[in-house]
NUFI-396049 format. One record per atom (N, C-alpha, C): residue in three letters; x, y, z. Coordinates in steps of 0.2 Angstrom, whole numbers, plus 5000, padded with zeros to 4 digits. Layout:
<recs>
ALAXYZ ...
</recs>
This chain:
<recs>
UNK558654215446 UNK558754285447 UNK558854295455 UNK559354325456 UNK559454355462 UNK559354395465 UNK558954475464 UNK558954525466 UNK559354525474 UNK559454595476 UNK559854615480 UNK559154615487 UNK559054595493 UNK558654545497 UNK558754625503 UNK558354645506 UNK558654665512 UNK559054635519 UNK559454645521 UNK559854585524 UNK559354565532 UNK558854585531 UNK558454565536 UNK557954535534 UNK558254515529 UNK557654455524 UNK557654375530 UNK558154385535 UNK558354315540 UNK557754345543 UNK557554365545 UNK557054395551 UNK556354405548 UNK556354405543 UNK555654415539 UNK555154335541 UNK554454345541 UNK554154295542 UNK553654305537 UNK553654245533 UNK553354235527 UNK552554195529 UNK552054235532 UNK551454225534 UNK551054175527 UNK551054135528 UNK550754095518 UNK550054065523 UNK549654045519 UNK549054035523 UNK548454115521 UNK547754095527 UNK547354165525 UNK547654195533 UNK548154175536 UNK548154245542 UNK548454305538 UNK548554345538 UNK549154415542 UNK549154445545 UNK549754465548 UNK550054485555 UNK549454535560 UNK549254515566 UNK549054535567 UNK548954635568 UNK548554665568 UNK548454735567 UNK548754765573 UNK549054805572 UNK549354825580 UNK549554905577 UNK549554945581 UNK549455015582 UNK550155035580 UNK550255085574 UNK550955115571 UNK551355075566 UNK550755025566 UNK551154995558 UNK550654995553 UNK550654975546 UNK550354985540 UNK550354925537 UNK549754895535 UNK549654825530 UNK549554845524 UNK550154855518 UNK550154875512 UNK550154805508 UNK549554795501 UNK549554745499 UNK549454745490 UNK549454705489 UNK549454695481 UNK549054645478 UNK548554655472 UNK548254585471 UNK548054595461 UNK548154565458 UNK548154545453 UNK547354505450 UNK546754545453 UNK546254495453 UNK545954495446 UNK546554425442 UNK546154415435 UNK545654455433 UNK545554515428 UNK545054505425 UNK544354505428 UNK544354585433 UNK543854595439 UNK543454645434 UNK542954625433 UNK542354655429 UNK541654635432 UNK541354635428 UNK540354595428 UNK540554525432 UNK540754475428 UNK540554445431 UNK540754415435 UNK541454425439 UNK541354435444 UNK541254475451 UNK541054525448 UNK540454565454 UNK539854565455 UNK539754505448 UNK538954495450 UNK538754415453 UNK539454375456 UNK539454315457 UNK539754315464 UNK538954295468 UNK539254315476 UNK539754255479 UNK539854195477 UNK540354135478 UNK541154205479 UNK541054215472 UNK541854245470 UNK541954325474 UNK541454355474 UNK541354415479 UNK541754425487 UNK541354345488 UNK541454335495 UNK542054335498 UNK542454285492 UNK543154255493 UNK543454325491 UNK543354365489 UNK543954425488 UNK543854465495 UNK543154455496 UNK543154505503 UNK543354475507 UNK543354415509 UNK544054395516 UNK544554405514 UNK544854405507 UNK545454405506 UNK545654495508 UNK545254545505 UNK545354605505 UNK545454615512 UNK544854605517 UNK544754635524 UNK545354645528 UNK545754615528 UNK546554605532 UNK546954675530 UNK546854705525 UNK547554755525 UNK547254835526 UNK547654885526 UNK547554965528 UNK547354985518 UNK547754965513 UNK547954985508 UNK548154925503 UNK547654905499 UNK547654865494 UNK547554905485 UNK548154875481 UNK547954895475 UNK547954855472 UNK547554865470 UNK547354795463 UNK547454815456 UNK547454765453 UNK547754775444 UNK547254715439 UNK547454745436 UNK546654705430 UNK546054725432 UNK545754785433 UNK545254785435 UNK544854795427 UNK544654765424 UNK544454755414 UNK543654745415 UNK543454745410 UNK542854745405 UNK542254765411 UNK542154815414 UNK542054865416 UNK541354835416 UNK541154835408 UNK540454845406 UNK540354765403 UNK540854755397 UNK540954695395 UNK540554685388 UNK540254725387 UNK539854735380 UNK539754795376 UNK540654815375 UNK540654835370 UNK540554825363 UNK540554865358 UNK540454825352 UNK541054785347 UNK541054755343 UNK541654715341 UNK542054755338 UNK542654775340 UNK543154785338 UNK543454865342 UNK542854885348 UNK543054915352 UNK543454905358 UNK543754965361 UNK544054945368 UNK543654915372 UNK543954855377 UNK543354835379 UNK543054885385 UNK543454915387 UNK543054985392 UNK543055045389 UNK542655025381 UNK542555115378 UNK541955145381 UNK541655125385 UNK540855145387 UNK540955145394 UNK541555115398 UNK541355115402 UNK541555185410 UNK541755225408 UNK542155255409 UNK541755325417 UNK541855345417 UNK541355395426 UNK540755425422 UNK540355405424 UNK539655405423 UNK539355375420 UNK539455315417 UNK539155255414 UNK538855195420 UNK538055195416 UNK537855155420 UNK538055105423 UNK538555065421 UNK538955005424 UNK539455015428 UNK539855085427 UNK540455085430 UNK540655065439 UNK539855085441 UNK539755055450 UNK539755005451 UNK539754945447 UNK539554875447 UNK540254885454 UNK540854865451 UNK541154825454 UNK541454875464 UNK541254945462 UNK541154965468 UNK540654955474 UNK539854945471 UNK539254915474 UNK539354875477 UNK539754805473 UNK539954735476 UNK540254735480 UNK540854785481 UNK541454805485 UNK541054825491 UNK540654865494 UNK540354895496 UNK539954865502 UNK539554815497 UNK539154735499 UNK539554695503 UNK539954665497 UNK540254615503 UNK540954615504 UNK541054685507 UNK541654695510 UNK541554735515 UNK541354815514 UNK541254855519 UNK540654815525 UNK539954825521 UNK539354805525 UNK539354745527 UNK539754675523 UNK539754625526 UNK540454615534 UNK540854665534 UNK541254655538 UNK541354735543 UNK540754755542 UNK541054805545 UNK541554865544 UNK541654865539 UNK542354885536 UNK541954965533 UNK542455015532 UNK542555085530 UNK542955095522 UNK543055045518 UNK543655055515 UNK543155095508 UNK543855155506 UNK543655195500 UNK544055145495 UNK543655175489 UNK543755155483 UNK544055195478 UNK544755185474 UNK544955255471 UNK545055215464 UNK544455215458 UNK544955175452 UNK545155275448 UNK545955215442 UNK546055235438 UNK545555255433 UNK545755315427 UNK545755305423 UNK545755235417 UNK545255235412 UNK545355175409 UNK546455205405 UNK546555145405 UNK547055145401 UNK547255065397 UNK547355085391 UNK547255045385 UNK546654975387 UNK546654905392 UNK546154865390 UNK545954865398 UNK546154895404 UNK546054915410 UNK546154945416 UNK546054955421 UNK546155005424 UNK546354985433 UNK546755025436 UNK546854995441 UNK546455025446 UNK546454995451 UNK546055015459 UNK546555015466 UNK546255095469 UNK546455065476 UNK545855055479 UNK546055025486 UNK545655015491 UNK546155045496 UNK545755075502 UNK546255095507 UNK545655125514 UNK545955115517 UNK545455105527 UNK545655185529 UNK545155225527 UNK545355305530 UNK545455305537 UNK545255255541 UNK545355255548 UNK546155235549 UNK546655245545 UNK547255195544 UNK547855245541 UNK547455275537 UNK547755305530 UNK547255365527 UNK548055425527 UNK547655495524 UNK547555475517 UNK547155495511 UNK547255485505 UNK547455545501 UNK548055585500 UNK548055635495 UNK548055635489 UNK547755585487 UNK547755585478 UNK548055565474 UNK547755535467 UNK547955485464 UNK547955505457 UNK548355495451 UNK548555505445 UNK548955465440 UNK548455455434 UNK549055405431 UNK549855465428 UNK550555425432 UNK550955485429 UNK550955485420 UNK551155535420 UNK551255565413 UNK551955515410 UNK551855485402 UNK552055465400 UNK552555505393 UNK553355515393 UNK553455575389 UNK553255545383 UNK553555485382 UNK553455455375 UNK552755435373 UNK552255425374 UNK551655405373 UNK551355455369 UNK551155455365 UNK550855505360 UNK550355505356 UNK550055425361 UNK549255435359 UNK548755425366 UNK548255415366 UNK547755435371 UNK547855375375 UNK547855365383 UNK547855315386 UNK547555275386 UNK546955285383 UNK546355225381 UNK546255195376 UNK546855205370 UNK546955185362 UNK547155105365 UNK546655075363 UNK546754995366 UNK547154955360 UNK547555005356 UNK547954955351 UNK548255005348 UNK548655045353 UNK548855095351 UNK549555075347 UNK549955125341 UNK550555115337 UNK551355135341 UNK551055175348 UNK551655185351 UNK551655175357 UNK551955145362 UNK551655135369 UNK551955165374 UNK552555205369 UNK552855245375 UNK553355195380 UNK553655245386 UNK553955205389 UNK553655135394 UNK553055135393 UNK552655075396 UNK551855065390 UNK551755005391 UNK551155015390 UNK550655035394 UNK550755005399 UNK550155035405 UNK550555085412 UNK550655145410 UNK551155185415 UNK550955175421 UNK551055175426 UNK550855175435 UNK550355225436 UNK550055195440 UNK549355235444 UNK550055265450 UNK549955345450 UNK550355365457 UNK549755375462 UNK549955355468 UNK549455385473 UNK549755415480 UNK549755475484 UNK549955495488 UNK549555465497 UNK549955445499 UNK549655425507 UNK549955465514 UNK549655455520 UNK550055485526 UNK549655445531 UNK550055405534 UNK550055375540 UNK550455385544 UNK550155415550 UNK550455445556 UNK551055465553 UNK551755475555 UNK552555505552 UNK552555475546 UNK552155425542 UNK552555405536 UNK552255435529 UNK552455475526 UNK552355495520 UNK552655445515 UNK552255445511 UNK552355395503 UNK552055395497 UNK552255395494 UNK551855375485 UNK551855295483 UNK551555275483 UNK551455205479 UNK551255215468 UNK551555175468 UNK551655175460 UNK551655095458 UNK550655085458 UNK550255015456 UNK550655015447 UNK550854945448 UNK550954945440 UNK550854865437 UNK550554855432 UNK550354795428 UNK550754785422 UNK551354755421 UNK551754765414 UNK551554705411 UNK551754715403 UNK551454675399 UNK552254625396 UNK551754545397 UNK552354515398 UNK552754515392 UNK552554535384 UNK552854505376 UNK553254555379 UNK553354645383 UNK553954665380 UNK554354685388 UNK553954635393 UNK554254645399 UNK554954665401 UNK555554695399 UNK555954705400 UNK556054785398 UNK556054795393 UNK555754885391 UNK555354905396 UNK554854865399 UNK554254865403 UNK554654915409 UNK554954855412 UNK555454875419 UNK555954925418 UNK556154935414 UNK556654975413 UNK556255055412 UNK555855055409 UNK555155125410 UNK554855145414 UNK555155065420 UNK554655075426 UNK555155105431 UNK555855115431 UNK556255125433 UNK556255205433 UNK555855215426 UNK556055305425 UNK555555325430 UNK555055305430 UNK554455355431 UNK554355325439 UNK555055295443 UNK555055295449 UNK555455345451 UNK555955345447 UNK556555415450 UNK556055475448 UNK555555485443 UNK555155535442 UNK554755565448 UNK554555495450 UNK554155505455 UNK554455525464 UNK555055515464 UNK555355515469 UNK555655605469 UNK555655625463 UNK556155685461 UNK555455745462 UNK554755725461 UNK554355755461 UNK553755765468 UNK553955715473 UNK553455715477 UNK554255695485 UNK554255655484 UNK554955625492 UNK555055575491 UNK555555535495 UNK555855495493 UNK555655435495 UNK555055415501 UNK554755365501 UNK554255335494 UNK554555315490 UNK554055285484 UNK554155205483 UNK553455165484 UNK553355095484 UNK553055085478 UNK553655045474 UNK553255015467 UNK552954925470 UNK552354935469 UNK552054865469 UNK551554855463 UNK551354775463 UNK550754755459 UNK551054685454 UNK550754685448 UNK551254635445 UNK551754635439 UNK552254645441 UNK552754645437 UNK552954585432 UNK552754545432 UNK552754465431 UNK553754475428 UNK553954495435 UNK554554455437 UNK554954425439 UNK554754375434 UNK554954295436 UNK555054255432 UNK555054195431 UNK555054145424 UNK555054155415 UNK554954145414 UNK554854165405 UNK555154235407 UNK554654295408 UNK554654355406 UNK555154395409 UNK555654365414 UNK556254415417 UNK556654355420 UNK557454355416 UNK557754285418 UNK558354315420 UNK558754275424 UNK559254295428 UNK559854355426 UNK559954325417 UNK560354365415 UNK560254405412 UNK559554435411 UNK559554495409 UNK559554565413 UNK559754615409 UNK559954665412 UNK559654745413 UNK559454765420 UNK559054815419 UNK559254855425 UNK558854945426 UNK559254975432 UNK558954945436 UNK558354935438 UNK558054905444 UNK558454815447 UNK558854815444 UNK559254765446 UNK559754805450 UNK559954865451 UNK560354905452 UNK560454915462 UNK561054915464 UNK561054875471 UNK560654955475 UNK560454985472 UNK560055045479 UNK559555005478 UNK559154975473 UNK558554935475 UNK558554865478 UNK557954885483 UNK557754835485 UNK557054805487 UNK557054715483 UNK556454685482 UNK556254655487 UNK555654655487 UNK555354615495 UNK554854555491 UNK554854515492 UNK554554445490 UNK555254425488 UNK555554345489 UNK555854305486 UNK555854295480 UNK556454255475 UNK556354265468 UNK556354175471 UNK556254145475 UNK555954065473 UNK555154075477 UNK554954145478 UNK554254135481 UNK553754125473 UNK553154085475 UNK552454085470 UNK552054125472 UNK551854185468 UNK551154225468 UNK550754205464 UNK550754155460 UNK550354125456 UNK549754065459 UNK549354065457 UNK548854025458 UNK548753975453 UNK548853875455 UNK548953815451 UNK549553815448 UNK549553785445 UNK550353745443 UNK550953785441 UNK550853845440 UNK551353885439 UNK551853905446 UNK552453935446 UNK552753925449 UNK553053995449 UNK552954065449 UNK553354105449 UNK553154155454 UNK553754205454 UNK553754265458 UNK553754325456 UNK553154345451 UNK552754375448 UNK552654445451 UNK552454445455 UNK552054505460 UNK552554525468 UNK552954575467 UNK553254615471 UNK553154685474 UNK553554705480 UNK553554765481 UNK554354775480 UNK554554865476 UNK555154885477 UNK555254945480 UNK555654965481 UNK555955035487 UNK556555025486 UNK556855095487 UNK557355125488 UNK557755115497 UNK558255145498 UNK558555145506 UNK558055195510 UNK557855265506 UNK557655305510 UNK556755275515 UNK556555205512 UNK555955195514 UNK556055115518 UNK556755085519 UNK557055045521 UNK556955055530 UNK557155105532 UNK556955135540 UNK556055115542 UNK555655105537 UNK555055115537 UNK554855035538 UNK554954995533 UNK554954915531 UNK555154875538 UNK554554845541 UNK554854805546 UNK555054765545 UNK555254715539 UNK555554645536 UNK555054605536 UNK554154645538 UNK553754565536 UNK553354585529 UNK553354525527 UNK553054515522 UNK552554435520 UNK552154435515 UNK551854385512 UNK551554385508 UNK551254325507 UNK550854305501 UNK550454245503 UNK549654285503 UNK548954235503 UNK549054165499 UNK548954115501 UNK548854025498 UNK548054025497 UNK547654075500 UNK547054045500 UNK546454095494 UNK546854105491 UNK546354105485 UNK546054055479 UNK545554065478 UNK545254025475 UNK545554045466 UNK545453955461 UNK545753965454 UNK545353995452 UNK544653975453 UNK544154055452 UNK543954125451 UNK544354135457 UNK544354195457 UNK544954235455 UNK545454225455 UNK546254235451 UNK546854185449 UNK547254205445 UNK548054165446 UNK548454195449 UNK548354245453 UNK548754285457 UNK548654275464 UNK549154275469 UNK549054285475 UNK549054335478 UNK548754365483 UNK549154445485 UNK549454435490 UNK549954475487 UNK550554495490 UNK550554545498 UNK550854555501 UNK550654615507 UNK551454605510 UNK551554685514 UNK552054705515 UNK551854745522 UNK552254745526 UNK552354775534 UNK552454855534 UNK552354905536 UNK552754965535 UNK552754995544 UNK553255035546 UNK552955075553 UNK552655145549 UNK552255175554 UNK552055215554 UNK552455255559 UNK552955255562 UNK553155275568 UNK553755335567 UNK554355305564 UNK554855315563 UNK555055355556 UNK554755385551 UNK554955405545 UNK555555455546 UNK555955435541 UNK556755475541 UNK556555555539 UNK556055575536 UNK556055645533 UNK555755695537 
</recs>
């Protein structure tokens, strides 16, 4: 697969390793991570903890995806986050953790904003208020969905199975929406093209800076050259490589992207990357991160 590249894809520096770029005044570290299956037990395993928080420390605004089994003992044949949900004793584990060994252990400020559950988990931001205004967060509204977000085996899925967490941000000039999404690979292609709506939704409903990030798993099996969607369509444009790996061990794809329109293109400084230092333990995904100015916004 080709998508269409920014043409300052030549000037882009693909930082692999644990550095990224360093912090410098008027610019925005936007980032994305896929942390397998972040429940109990690994917020209660300080090895795996630790490794997420140097990996977190580095960005202004990280969204994570798979954030699952909350609690982890539900009863059998319930959702696995039926109990777990705002006010449930466990639901702070993985905040707590975050708290531990990220804020307190580095000195750090960062809030925590999860999702709603929706069908078998729920997504999370993080984001450095010293960095980043926070306006608010909502999973968008799905037209076709007709049953509850939480129905973990639901008969209709609507245009997505798991529709985007919207969130509203402001750094210095640059207003934006981010639209975290985790698509599901058996109907990946329905996936993206439902993801396509409820980006022009979100663009027609709030401005024109809107970044879809997280994991799309587009790449290999689940998204092949020849197939055809509008997000293949030449106003968009993808930032990570389609021969880059976000995957962690033998697997080889480019799973995990940021997309945008031109009107957010004035904003992207052409850096980007993808962390190599995560552990097979702690995820198969790498996180991905993306450069933004805060200086210059067209609107």
């Amino acid at each position: 697969m080709k998508y269409r590249i920014l043409s300052v894809v030549l000037l882009v520096f693909v930082l692999l390793g644990c550095a990224a770029p360093p912090d410098k005044a008027g610019t925005l570290l936007i980032a994305s991570w896929n942390i397998e299956n972040f429940g109990r037990t690994k917020a209660t395993d300080p090895h795996r903890m630790e490794a997420i928080a140097r990996v977190l420390r580095d960005y202004d605004i990280i969204a994570i995806q798979e954030v699952s089994n909350l609690r982890e003992m539900s009863d059998p044949g319930c959702p696995r986050n039926a109990d777990a949900g705002p006010g449930h004793r466990d639901y702070s584990l993985i905040k707590n953790a975050l708290e531990r060994y990220l804020n307190q252990a580095y000195g750090q400020n960062y809030r925590f904003v999860f999702s709603p559950q929706i069908k078998d988990e729920r997504y999370l931001l993080i984001y450095d208020p010293d960095k980043v205004s926070f306006e608010g967060a909502s999973l968008v509204e799905d037209p076709e969905d007709t049953e509850p977000v939480w129905t973990a085996r639901p008969k209709n899925t609507g245009k997505m199975v798991r529709q985007p967490f919207k969130a509203k941000f402001r750094a210095g000039k640059f207003d934006f929406v981010l639209l975290t999404v985790h698509t599901s690979p058996s109907v990946n292609l329905k996936e993206l093209e439902g993801l396509e709506y409820f980006y022009r939704e979100a663009q027609r409903e709030s401005e024109p800076d809107v970044i879809i990030l997280g994991d799309l798993n587009a790449d290999c099996d689940y998204l092949r050259e020849a197939d055809v969607m509008s997000l293949k369509g030449r106003e968009y444009i993808w930032v990570v490589d389609d021969g880059a790996d976000t995957t962690v061990g033998a697997t080889d794809c480019a799973y995990d992207r940021f997309i945008f329109t031109e009107p957010t293109r004035e904003d992207f400084t052409g850096r980007w990357g993808i962390r190599t230092d995560v552990p097979e333990d702690v995820s198969d995904h790498r996180l991905i991160w993306a450069e933004f100015s805060t200086r210059n916004d067209s609107d």
